[in-house]
Structure formats: structure tokens, C-alpha cells
CHARMM-style PDB file with segment names, atoms N, HN, CA, C and O in Angstrom:
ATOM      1  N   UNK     1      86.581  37.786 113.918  1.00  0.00      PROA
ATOM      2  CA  UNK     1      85.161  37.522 113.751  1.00  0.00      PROA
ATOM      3  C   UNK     1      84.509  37.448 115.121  1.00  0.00      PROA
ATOM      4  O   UNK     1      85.207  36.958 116.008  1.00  0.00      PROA
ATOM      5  N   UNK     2      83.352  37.833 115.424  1.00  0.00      PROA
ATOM      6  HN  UNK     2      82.785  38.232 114.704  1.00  0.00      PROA
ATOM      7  CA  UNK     2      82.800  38.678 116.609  1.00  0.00      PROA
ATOM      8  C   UNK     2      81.821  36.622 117.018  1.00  0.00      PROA
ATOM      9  O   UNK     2      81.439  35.841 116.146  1.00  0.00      PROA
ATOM     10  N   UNK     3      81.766  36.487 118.016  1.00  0.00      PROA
ATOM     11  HN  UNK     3      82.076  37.122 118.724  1.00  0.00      PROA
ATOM     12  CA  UNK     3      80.827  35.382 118.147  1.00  0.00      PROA
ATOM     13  C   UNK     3      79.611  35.072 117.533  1.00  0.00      PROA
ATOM     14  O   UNK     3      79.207  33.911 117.469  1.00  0.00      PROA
ATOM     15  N   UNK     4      78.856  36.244 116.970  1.00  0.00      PROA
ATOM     16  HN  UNK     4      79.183  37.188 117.021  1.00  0.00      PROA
ATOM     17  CA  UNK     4      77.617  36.058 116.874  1.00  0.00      PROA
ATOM     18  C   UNK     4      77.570  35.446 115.082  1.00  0.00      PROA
ATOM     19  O   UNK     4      76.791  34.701 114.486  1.00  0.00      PROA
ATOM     20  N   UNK     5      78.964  36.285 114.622  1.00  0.00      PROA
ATOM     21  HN  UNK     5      79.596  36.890 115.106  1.00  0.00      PROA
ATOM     22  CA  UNK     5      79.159  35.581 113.484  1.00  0.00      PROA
ATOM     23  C   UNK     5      79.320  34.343 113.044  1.00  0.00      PROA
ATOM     24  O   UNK     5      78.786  33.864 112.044  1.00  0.00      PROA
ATOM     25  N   UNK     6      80.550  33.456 114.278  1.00  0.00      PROA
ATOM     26  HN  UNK     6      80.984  33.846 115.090  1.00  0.00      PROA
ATOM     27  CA  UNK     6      80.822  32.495 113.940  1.00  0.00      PROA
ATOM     28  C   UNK     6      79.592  31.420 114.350  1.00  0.00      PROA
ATOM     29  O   UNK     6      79.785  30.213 114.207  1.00  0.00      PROA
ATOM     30  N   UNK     7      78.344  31.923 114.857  1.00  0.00      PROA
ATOM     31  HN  UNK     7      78.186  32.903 114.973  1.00  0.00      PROA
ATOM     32  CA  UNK     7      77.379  30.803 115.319  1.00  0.00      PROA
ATOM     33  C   UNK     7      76.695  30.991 114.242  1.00  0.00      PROA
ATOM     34  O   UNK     7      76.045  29.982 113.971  1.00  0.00      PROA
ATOM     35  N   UNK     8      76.530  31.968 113.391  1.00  0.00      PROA
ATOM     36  HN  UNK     8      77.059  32.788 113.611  1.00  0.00      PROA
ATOM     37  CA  UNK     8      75.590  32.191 112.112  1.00  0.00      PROA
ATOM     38  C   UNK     8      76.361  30.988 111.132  1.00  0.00      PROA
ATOM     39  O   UNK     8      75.623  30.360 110.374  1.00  0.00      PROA
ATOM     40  N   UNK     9      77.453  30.748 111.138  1.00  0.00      PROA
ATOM     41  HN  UNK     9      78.053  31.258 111.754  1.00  0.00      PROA
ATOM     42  CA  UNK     9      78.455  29.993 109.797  1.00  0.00      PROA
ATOM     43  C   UNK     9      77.808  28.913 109.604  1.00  0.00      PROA
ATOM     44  O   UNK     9      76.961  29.110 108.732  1.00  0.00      PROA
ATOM     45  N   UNK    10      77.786  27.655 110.067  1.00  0.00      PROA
ATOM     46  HN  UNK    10      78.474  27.495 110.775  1.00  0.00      PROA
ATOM     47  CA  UNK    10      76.650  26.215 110.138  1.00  0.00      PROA
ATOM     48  C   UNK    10      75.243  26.647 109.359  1.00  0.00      PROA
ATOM     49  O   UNK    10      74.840  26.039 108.368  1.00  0.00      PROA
ATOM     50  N   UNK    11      74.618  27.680 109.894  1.00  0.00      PROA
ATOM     51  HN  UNK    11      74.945  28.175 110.699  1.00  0.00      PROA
ATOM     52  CA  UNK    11      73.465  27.874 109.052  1.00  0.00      PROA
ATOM     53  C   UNK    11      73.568  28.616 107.874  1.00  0.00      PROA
ATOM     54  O   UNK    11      72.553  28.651 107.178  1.00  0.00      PROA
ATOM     55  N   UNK    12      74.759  29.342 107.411  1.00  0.00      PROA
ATOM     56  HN  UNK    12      75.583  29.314 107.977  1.00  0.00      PROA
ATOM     57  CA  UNK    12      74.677  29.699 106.200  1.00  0.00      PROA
ATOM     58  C   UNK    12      75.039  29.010 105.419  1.00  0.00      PROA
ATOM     59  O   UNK    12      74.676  28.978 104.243  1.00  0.00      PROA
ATOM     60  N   UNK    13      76.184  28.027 106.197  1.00  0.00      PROA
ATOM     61  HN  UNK    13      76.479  28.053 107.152  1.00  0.00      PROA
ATOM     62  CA  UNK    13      76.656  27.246 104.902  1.00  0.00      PROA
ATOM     63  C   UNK    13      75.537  26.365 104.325  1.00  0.00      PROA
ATOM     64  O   UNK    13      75.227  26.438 103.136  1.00  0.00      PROA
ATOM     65  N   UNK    14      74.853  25.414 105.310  1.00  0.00      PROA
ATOM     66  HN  UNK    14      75.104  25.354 106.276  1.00  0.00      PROA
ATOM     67  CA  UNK    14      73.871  24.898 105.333  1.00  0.00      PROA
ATOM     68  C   UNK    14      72.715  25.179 104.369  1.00  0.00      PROA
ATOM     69  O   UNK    14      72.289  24.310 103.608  1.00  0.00      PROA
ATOM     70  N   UNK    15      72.206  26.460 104.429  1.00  0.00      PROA
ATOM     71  HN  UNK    15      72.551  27.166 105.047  1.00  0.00      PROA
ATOM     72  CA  UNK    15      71.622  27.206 103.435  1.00  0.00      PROA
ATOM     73  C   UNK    15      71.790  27.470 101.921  1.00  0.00      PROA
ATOM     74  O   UNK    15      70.846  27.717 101.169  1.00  0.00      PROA
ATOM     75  N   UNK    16      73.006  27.398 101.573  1.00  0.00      PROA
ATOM     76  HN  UNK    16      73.772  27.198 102.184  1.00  0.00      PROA
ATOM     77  CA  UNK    16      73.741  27.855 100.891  1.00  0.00      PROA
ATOM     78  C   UNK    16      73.975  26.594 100.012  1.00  0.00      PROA
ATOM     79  O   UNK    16      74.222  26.619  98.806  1.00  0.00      PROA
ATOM     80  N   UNK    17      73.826  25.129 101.044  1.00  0.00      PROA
ATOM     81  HN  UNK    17      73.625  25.108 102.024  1.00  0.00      PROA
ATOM     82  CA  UNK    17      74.208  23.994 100.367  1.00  0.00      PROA
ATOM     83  C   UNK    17      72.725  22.910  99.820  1.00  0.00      PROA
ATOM     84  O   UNK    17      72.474  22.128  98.902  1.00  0.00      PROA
ATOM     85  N   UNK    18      72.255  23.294 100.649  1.00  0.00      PROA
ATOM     86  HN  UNK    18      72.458  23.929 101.394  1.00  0.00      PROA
ATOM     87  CA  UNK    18      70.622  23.213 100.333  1.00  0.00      PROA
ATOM     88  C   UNK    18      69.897  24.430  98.796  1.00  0.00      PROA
ATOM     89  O   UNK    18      68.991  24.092  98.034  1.00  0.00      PROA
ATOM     90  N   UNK    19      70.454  25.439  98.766  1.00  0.00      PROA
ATOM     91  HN  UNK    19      71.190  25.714  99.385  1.00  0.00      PROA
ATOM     92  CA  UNK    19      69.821  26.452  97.670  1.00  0.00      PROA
ATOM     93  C   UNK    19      70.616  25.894  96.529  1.00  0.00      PROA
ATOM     94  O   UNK    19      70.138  25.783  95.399  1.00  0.00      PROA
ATOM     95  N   UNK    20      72.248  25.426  96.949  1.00  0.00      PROA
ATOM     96  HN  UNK    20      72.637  25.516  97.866  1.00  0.00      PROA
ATOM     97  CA  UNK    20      73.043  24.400  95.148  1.00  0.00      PROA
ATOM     98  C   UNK    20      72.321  23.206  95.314  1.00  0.00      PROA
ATOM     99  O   UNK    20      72.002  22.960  94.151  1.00  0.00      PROA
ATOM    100  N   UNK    21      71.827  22.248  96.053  1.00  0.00      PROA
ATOM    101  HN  UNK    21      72.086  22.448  96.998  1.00  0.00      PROA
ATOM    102  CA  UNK    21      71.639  21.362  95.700  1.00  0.00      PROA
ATOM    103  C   UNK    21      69.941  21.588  94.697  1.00  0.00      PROA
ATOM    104  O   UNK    21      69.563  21.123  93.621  1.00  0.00      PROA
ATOM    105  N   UNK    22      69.374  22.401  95.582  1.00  0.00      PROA
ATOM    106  HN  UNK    22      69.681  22.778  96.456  1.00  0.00      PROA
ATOM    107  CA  UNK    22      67.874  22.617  94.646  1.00  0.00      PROA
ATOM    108  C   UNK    22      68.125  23.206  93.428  1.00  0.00      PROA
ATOM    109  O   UNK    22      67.365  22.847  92.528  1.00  0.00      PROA
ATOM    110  N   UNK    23      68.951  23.986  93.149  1.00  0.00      PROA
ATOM    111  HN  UNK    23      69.569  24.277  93.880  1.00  0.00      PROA
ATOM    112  CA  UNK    23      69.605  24.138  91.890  1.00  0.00      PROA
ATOM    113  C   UNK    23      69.795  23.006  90.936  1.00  0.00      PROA
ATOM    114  O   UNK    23      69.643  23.160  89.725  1.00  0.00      PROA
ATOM    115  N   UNK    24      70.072  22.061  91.392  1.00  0.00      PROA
ATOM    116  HN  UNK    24      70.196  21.937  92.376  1.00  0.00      PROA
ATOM    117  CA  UNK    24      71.074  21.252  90.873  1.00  0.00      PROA
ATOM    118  C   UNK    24      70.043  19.331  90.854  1.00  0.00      PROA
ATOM    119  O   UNK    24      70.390  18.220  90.451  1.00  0.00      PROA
ATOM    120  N   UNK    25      68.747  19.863  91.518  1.00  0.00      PROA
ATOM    121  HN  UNK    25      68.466  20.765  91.845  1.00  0.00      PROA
ATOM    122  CA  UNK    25      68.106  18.839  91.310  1.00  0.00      PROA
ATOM    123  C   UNK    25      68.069  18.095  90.025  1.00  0.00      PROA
ATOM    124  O   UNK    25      68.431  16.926  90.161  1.00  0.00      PROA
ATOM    125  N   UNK    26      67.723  18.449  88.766  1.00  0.00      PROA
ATOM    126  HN  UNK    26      67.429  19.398  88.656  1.00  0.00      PROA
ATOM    127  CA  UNK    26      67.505  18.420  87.464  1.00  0.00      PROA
ATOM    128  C   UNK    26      68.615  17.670  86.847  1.00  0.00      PROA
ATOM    129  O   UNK    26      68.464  16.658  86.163  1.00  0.00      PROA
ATOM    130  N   UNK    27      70.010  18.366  87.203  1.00  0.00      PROA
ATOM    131  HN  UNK    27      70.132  19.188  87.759  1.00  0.00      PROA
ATOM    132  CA  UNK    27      70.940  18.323  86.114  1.00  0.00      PROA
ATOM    133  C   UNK    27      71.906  16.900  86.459  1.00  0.00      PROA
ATOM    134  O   UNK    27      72.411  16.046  85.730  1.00  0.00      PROA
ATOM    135  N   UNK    28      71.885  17.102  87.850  1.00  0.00      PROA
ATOM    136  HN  UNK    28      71.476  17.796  88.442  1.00  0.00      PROA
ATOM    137  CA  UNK    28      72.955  15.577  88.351  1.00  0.00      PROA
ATOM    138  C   UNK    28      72.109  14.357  87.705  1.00  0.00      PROA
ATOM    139  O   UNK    28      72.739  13.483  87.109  1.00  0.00      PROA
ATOM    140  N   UNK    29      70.812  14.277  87.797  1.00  0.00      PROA
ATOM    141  HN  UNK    29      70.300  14.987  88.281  1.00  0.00      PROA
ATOM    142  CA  UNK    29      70.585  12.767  87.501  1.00  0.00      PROA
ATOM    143  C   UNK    29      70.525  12.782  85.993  1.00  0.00      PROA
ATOM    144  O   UNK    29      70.708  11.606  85.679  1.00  0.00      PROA
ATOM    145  N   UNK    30      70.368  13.478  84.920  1.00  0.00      PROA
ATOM    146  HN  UNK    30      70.220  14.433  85.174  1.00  0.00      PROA
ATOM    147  CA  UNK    30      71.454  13.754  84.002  1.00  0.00      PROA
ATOM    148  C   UNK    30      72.456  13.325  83.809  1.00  0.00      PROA
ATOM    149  O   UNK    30      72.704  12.345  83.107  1.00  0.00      PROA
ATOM    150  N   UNK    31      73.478  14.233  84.621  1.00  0.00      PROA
ATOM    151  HN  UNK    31      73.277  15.030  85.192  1.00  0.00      PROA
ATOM    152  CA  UNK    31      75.125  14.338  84.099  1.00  0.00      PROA
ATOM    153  C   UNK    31      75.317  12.271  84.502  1.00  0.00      PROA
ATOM    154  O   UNK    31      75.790  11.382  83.794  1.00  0.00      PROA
ATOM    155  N   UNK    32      74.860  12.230  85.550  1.00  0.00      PROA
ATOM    156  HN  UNK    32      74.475  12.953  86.125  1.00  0.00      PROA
ATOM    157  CA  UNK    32      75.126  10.770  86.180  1.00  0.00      PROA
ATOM    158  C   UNK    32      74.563   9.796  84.693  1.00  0.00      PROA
ATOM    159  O   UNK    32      75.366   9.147  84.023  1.00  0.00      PROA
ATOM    160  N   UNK    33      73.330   9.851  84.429  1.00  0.00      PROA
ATOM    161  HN  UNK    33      72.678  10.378  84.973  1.00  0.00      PROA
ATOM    162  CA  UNK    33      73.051   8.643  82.986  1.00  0.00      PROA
ATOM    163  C   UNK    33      74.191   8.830  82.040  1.00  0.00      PROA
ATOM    164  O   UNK    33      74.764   8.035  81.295  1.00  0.00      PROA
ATOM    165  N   UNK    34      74.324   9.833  82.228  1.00  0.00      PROA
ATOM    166  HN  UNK    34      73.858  10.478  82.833  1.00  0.00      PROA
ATOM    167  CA  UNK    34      75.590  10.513  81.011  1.00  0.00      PROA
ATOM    168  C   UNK    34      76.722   9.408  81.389  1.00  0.00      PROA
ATOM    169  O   UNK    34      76.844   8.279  80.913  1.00  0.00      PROA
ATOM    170  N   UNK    35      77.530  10.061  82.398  1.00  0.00      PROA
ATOM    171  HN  UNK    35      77.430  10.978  82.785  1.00  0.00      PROA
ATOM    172  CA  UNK    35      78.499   9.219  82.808  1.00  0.00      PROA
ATOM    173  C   UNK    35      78.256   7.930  82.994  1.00  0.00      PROA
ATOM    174  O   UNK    35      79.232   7.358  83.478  1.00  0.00      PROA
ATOM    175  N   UNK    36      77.299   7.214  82.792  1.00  0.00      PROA
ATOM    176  HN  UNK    36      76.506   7.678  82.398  1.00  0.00      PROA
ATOM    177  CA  UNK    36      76.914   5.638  83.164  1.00  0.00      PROA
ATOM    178  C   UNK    36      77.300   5.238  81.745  1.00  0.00      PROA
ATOM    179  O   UNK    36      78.298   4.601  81.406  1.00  0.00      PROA
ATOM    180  N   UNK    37      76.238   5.773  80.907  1.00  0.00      PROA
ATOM    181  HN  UNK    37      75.427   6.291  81.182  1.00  0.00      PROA
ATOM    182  CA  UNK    37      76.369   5.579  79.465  1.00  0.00      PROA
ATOM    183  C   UNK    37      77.343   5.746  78.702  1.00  0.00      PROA
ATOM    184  O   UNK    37      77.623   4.873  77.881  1.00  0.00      PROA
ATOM    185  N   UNK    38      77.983   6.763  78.793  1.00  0.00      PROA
ATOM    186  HN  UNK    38      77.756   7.473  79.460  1.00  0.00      PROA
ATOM    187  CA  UNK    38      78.695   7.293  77.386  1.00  0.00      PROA
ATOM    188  C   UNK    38      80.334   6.770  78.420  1.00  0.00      PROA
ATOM    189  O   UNK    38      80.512   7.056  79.604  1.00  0.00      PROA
ATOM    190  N   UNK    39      81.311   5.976  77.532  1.00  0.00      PROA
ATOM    191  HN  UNK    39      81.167   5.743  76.570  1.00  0.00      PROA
ATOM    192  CA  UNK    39      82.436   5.756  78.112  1.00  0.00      PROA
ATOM    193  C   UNK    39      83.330   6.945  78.051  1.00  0.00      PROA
ATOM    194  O   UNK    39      84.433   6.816  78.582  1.00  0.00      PROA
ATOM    195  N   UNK    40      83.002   8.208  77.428  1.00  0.00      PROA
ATOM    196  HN  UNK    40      82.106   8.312  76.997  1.00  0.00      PROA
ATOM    197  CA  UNK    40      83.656   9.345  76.949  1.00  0.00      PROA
ATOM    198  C   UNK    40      84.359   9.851  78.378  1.00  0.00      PROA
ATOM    199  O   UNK    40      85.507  10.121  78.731  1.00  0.00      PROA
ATOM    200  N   UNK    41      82.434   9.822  79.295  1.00  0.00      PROA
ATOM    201  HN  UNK    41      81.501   9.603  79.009  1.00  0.00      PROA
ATOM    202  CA  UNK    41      82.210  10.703  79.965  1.00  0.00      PROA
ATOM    203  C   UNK    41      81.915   9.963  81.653  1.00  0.00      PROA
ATOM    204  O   UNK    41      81.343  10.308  82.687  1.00  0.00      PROA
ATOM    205  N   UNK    42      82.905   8.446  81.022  1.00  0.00      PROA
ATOM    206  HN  UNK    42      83.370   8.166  80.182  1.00  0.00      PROA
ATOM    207  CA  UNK    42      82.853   8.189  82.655  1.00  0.00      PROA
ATOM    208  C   UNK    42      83.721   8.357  83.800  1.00  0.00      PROA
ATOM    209  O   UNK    42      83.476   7.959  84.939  1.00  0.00      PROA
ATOM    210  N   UNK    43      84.767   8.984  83.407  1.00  0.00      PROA
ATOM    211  HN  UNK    43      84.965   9.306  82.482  1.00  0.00      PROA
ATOM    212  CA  UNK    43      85.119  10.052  84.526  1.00  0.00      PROA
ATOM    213  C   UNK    43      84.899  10.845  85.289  1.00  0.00      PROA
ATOM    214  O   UNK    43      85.560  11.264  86.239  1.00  0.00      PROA
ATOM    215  N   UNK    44      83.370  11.249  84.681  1.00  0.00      PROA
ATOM    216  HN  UNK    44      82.833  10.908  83.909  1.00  0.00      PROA
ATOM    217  CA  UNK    44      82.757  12.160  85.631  1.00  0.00      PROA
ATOM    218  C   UNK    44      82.420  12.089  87.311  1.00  0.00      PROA
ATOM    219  O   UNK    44      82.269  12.956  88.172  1.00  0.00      PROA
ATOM    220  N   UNK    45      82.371  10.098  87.314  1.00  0.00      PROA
ATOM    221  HN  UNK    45      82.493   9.394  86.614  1.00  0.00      PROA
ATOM    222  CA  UNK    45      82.757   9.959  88.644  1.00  0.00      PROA
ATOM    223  C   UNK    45      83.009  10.427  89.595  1.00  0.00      PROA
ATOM    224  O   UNK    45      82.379  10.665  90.625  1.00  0.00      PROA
ATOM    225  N   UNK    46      84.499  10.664  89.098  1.00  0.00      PROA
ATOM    226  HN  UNK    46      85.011  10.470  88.261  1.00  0.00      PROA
ATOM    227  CA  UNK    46      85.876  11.090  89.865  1.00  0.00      PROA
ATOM    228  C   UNK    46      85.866  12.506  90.219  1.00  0.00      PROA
ATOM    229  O   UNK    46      86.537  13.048  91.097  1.00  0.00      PROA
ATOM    230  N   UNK    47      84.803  13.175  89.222  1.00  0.00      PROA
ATOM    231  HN  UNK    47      84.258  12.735  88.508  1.00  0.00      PROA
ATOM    232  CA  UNK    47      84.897  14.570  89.766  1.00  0.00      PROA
ATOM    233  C   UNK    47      84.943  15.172  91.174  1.00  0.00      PROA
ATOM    234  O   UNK    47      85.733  15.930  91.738  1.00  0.00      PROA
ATOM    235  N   UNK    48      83.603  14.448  91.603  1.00  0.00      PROA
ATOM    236  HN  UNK    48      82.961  13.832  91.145  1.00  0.00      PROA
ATOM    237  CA  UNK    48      83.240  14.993  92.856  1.00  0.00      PROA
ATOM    238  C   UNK    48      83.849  14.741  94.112  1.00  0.00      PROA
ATOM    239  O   UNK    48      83.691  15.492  95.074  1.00  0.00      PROA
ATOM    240  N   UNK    49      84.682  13.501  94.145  1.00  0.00      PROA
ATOM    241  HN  UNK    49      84.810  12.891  93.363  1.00  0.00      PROA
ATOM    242  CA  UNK    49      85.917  13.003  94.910  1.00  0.00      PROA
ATOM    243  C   UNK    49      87.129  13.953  94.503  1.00  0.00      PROA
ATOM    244  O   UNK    49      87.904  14.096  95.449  1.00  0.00      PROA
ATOM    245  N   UNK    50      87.487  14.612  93.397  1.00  0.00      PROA
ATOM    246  HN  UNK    50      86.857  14.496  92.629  1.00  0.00      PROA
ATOM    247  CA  UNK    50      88.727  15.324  93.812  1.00  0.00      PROA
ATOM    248  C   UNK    50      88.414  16.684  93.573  1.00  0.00      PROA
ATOM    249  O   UNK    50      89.296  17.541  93.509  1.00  0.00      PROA
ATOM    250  N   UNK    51      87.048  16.963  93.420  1.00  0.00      PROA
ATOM    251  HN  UNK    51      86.332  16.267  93.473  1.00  0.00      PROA
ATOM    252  CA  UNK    51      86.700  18.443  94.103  1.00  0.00      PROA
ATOM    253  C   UNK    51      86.888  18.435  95.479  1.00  0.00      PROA
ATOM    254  O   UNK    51      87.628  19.251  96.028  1.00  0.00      PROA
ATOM    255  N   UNK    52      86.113  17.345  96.238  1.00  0.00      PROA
ATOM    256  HN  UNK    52      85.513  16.682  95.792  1.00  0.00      PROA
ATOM    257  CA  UNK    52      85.947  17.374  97.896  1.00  0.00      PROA
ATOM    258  C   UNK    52      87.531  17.139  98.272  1.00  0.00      PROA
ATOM    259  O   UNK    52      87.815  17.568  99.390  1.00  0.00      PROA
ATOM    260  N   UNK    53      88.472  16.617  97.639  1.00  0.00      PROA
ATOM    261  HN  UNK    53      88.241  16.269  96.730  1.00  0.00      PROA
ATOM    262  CA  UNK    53      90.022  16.491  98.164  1.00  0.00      PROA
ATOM    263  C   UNK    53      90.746  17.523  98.270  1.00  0.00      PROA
ATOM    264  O   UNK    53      91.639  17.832  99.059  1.00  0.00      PROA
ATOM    265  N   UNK    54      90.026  18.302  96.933  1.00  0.00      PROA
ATOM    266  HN  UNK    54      89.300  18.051  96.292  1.00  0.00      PROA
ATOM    267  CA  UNK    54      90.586  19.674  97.194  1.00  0.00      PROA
ATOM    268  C   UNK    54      90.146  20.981  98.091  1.00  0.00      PROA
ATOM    269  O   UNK    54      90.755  21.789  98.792  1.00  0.00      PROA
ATOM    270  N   UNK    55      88.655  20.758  97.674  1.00  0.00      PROA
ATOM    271  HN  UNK    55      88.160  20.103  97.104  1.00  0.00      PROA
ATOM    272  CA  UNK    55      88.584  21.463  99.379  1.00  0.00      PROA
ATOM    273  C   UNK    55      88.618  21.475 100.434  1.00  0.00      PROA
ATOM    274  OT1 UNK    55      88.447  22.530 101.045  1.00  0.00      PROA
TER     275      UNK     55
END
């Protein structure tokens, strides 16, 4: 990978994490009452801790 690439990486990811999160405005505070409420679905917690473990 040539330099000019690896200085572009920070801002794409960046970009990229900003365009899922605006995506995603709507639905987390959702899924979250969900998981507060329903004991089915309070694992959902845990999701996002062993997504980030795994990546």
C-alpha cells in the first residue's frame, strides 16, 4: 500500500463509521428499550462487547 493510501485509512474509516451510525440513529434506541424491557431480549447487551472482542 503506497503512502498516500495509508493516510486516506483514518478518514475513511471514520466516514464510514459516522454514515453506520446515521444509519442506525433510529433503530439502537429501539433495540436498547427492547433489551431493557423484554427479559427474552436482554442479552442484547452483550452483543456489542463480543462483536468489538472479535474484531
Amino acid at each position: 500500500m503506497g503512502d498516500a493510501v495509508r493516510s486516506r485509512l483514518p478518514l475513511d474509516f471514520s466516514v464510514l463509521l459516522l454514515a453506520v451510525a446515521f444509519l442506525y440513529l433510529d433503530v439502537v434506541p429501539a433495540m436498547v428499550r427492547d433489551w431493557s424491557q423484554d427479559e427474552n431480549y436482554s442479552h442484547g447487551f452483550l452483543i456489542p462487547l463480543v462483536s468489538a472482542y472479535l474484531l
